[in-house]
C-alpha positions in Angstrom: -37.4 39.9 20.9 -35.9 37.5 18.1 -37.8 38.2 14.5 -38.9 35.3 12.6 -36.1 35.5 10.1 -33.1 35.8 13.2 -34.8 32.4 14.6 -34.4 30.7 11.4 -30.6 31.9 10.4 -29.7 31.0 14.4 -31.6 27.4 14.1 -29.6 26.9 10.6 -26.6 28.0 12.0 -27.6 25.3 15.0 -28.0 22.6 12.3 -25.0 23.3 10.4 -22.4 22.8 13.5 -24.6 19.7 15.0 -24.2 18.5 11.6 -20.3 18.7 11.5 -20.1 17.8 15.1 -21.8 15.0 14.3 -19.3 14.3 10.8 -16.4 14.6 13.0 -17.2 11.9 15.9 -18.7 9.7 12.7 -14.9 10.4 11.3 -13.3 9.8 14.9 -15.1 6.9 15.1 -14.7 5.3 11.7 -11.0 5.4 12.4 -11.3 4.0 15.9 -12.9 1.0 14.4 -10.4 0.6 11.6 -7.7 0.9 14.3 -9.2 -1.8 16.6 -9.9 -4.1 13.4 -6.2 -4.0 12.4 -5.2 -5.3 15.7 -7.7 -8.6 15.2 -6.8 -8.6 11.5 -3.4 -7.8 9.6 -4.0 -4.6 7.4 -5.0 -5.7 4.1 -3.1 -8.5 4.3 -2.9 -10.2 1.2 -1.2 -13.6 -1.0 -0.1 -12.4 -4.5 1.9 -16.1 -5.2 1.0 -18.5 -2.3 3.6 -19.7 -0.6 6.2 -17.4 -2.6 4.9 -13.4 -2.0 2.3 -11.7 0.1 1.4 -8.0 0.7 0.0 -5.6 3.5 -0.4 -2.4 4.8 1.6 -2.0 8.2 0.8 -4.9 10.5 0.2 -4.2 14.2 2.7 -4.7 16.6 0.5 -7.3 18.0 0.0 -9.4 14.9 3.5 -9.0 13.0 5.4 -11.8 14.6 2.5 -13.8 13.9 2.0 -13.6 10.5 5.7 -13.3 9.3 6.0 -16.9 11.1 2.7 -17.9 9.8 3.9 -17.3 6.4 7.6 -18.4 6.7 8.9 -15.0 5.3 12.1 -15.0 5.0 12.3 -11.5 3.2 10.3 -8.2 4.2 10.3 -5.4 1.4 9.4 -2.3 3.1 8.1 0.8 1.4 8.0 3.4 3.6 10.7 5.8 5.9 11.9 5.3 9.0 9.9 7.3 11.6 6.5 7.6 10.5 4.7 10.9 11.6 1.6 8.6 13.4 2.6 7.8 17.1 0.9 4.1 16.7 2.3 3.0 13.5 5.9 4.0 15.4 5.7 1.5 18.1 3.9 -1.2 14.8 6.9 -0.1 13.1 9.3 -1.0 15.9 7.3 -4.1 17.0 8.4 -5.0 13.0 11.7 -4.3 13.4 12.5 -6.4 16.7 10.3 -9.7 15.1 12.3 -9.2 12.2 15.6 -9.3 14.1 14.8 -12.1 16.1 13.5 -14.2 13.5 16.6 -13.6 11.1 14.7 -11.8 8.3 15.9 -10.1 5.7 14.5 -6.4 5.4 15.0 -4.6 2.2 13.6 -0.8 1.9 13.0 1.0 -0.6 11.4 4.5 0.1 8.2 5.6 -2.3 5.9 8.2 -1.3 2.7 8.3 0.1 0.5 8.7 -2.7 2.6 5.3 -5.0 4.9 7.3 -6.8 8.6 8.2 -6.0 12.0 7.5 -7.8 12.5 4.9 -10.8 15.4 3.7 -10.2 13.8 2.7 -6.2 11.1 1.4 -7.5 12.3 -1.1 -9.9 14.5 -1.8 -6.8 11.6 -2.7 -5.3 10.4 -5.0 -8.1 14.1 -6.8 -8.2 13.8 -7.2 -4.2 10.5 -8.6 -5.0 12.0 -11.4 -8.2 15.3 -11.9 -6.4 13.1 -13.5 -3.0 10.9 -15.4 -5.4 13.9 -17.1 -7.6 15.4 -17.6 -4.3 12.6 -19.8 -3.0 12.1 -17.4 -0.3 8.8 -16.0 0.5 8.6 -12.3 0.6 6.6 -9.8 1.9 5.7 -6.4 0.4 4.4 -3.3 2.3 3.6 0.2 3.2 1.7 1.9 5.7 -1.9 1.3 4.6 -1.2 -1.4 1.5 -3.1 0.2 -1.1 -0.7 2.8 -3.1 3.3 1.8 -2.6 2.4 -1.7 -1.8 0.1 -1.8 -5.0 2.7 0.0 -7.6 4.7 -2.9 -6.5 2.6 -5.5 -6.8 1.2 -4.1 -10.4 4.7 -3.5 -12.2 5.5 -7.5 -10.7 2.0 -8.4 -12.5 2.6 -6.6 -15.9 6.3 -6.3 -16.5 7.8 -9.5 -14.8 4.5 -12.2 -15.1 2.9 -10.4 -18.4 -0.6 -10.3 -16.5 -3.5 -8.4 -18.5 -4.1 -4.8 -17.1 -7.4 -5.0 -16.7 -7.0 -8.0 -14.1 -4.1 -6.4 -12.5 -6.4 -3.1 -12.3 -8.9 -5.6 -10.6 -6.6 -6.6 -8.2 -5.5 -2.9 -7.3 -9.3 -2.1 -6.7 -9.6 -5.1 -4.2 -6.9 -3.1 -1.9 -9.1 -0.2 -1.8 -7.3 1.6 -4.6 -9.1 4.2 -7.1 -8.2 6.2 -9.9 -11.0 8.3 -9.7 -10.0 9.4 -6.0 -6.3 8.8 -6.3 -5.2 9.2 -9.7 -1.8 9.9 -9.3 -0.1 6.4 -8.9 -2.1 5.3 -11.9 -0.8 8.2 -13.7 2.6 8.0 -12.6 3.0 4.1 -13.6 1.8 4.6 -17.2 3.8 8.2 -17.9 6.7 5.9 -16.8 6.1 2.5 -17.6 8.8 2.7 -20.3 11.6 3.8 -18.2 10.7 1.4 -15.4 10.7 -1.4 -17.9 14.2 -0.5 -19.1 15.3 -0.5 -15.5 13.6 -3.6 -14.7 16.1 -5.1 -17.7 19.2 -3.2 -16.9 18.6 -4.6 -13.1 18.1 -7.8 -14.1 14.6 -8.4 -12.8 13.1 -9.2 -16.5 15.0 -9.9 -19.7 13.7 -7.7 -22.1 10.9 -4.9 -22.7 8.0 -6.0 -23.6 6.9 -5.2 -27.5 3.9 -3.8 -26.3 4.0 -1.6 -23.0 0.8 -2.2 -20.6 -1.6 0.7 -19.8 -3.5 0.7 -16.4 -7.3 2.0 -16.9 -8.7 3.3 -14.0 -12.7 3.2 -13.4 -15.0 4.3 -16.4 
């Protein structure tokens, strides 16, 4: 015969694994959506110069064709490695590869990590890739796998160093690709601790003239 207290540690314990069965298929499912949405829209798919540069997370393999002709790019900038560990965005990645081909576009990569940060000297590559399109009147398009951290470095050095936007609107702009300091500080971190350096690449690459007398500082939330 179960005691009062054994009935209420063996309905808690009950509670507590319906509750992360339940956080799991809620997680499963959130990602099934987000999967089935990319395929009807183009990941964060983005115009940071109309007609001249756009940006995105990884499109679909059913889309990419689409909106590289769509958008007349002529140039891809691609910030991630060959091979990516997720079986889908593989055959997206191939799908990307074959359009590009076929279309006769340009495909420059330049590897950062996952989390926005990597190498200086590869990212103000990325930066140059970005200027050389633009002053070559052909549009370009920037991206990574989800279009939030490598895809918004990019895009926020292009904003501050090369066009001499405010940080605070080219913070804004970060946040409307679903990026956060307060949950991913690092990139945020990583592009002020180094602005200097990348700005001196920047003018030894020749992708601006000359550093700017007074270095931007991204301020995350708060």
């Amino acid at each position: 015969m179960s005691t009062p207290t054994g009935t209420s540690r063996t309905k808690r314990i009950a509670w507590t694994v319906a509750s992360l069965i339940a956080l799991i298929v809620l997680a499963f499912n959130v990602e099934a959506i987000a999967r089935l949405r990319h395929q009807v829209f183009p990941k964060r798919f983005g115009i940071v110069e109309p007609g001249k540069i756009y940006r995105s997370g990884q499109l679909s393999a059913r889309l990419v064709r689409h909106v590289l002709e769509e958008n007349h790019i002529a140039v891809v900038v691609d910030l991630t490695a060959d091979a990516p560990p997720d079986p889908s965005e593989c055959r997206d990645e191939a799908a990307e590869k074959s359009a590009l081909a076929d279309l006769g576009i340009e495909r420059r990569q330049h590897i950062l990590l996952s989390d926005g940060t990597g190498d200086v000297t590869v990212y103000a590559a990325a930066v140059k890739s970005v200027v050389e399109a633009e002053r070559a009147g052909s549009p370009v398009l920037i991206h990574c796998a989800a279009g939030t951290q490598r895809t918004g470095g990019v895009v926020a050095l292009y904003r501050l160093l090369v066009q001499g936007r405010p940080s605070a609107e080219v913070y804004r702009e970060m946040q409307a690709y679903k990026y956060s300091a307060r949950y991913s500080p690092r990139l945020l971190e990583y592009l002020n601790d180094n602005m200097a350096a990348l700005a001196n690449e920047l003018v030894r690459n020749g992708a601006i003239e000359r550093v700017p007398d007074q270095l931007p500082v991204l301020r995350g939330e708060g």
